[in-house]
N, C-alpha and C positions, 0 to 999 in steps of 0.2 A: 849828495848822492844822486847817481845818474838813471834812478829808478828807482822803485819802494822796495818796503819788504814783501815777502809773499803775504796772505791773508787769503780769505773762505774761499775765493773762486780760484785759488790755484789748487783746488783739490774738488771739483765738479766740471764735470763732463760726461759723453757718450761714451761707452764702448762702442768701437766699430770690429766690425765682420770682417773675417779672413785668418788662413790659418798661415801660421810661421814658417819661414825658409828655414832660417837659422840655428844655431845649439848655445844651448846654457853651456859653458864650460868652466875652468879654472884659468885664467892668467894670472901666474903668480898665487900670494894670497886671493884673488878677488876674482868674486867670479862673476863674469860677464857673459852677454850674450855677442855671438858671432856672427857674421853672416858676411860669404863671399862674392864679389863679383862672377859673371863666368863665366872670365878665364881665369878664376883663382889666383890671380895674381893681390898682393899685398903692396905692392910700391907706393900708391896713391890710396891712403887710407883715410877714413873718419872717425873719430874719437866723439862717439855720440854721448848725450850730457843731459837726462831725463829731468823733467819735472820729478815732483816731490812723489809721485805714485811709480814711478820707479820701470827696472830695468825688462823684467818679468811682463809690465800691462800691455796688451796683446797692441793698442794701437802704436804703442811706442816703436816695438818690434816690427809691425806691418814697416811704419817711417822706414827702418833700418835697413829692411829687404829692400826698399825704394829706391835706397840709395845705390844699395849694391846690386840694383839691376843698372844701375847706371854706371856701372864699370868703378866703384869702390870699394873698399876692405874696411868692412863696418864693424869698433869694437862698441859695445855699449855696457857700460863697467855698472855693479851695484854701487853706487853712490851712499848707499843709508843703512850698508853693514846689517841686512837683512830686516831692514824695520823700514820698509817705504810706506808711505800711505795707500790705504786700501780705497781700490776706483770707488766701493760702493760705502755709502755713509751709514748704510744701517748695519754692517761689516764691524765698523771701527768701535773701539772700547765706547763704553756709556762718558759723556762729556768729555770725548776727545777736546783736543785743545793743541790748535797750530802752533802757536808761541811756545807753547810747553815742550811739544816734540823738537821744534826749533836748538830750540835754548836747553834743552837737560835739565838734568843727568838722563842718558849719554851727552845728547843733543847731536844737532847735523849740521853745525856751523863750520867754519874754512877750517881751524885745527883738525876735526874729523876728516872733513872731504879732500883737503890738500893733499895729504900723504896717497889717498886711494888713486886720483889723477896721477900724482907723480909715478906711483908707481905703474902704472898701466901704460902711462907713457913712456916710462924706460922698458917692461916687456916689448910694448912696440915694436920699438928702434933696435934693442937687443938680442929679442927675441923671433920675432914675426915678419923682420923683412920690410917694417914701414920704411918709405925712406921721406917722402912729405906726408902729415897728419895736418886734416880740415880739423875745424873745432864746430859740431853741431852744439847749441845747447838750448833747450825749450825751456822757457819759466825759471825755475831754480839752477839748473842747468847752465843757462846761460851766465852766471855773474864766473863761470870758471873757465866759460870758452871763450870770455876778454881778459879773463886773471892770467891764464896761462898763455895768452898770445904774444907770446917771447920768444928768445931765437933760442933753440935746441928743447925748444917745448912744441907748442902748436902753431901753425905757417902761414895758417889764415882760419877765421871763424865766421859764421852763422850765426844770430842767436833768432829766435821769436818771441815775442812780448815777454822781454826778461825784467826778470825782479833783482833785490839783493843786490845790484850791481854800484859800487863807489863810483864815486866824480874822479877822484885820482886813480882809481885800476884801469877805466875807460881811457886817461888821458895816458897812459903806462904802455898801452899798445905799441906793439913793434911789429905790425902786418896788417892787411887788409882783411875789414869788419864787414860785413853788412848784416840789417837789420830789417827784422818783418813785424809790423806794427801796425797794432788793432787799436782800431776809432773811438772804442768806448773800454777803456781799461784805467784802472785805480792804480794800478801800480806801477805802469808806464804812460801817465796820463802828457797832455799836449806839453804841458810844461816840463816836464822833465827831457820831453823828445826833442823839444829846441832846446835844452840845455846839453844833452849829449850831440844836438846838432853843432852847436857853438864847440865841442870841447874837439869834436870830432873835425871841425875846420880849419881847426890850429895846430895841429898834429903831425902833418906832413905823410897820411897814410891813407890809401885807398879805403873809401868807404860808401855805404849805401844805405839808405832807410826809405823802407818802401811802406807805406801805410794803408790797410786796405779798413774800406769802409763797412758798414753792418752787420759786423764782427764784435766777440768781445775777446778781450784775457784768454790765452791757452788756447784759441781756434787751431792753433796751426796742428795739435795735436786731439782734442779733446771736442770737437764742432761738432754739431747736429750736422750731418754730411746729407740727408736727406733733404736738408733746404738749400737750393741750387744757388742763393747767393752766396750764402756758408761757404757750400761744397769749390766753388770758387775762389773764394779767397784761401782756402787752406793749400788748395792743390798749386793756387797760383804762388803762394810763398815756399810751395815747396820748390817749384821752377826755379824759381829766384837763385834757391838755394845751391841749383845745380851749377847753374848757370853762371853764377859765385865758383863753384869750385871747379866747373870746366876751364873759365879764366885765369883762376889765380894761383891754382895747387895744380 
């Protein structure tokens, strides 16, 4: 495996401040959140890929606006069939239990999640006008913005301190990846990140892994934004991320 499974710290973090560009809608079955560039154009779009706290948490959305002030067509799909985890922990049922919401019954493993990408990926292309789709995916998110980076799927991907993610899906890539990677993380720890360094060298595909320091797990979305080294590393992997799709999509 070219990263862990998720575990407690992929489900704590800040709320951050600001209020939504975008709209909840229907694509298809699935209802995602929207958000235009603006000039409203759809050609160059991103297929955003949330952490386990889902499509709805206001900082996910802020990200997405982010994007689409950057001249993108930002879909961000519910991933977890109305059951994401809630930001706050005193929120969640008494002895919640990650593994358990993981694993089921229902559960939110690739059987669940597979069909909901594919299908928002064929809206896309069929519906809305994408003609290249970026692959954002944060934490859980990410193991399906290198799953699906194949050809007539997604053209290139993003992830940040991704979990869940195989040694063989990573080595499966047919586009350029890059990567934002936090200094003190359990589930993309140093070893794993020179093992997807080595898998990523052999490959024959554009790739990047940027590692920022005095960060942990989930900063890119979920960082105490008030401490300026934080606020740094979040904003600077978001750069990364533009800068990724200004290049390559």
């Amino acid at each position: 495996m070219a990263s862990n499974p998720p575990a407690a710290c992929c489900t704590i973090g800040v709320k951050h401040e600001g209020e939504a560009k975008g709209q909840i809608k229907q694509v298809g079955d699935v209802e995602v959140y929207l958000t235009y560039p603006p000039n409203n154009e759809t050609k160059r779009a991103i297929l955003l890929l949330t952490d386990v706290i889902g499509h709805r948490f206001i900082n996910a959305q802020l990200i997405a606006d982010q994007f689409a002030a950057n001249g993108y067509f930002v879909v961000m799909p519910d991933l977890f069939h109305g059951d994401p985890i809630d930001p706050v922990p005193e929120n969640r049922p008494p002895g919640f239990d990650l593994m358990k919401w993981l694993q089921g019954p229902p559960g939110h493993l690739t059987e669940r999640v597979d069909p909901v990408v594919k299908a928002v990926l064929k809206e896309m292309k069929d519906n809305l006008g994408c003609e290249r789709i970026g692959g954002v995916g944060y934490c859980f998110g990410a193991k399906y913005a290198v799953r699906f980076l194949q050809p007539g799927n997604i053209d290139v991907s993003y992830v940040a301190h991704p979990s869940f993610v195989e040694a063989d899906e990573l080595a499966a890539i047919k586009g350029p990846l890059s990567i934002a990677a936090a200094e003190t993380d359990s589930i993309f720890p140093a070893p794993k990140r020179h093992e997807s360094e080595e898998i990523l060298a052999k490959i024959n595909q554009p790739y990047q892994i940027n590692l920022f320091s005095g960060v942990e797990h989930g900063f890119a979305v979920r960082a105490d934004i008030t401490k300026p080294i934080i606020r740094f590393a979040k904003e600077s992997a978001f750069t990364q991320a533009v800068v990724w799709f200004n290049q390559h999509l």
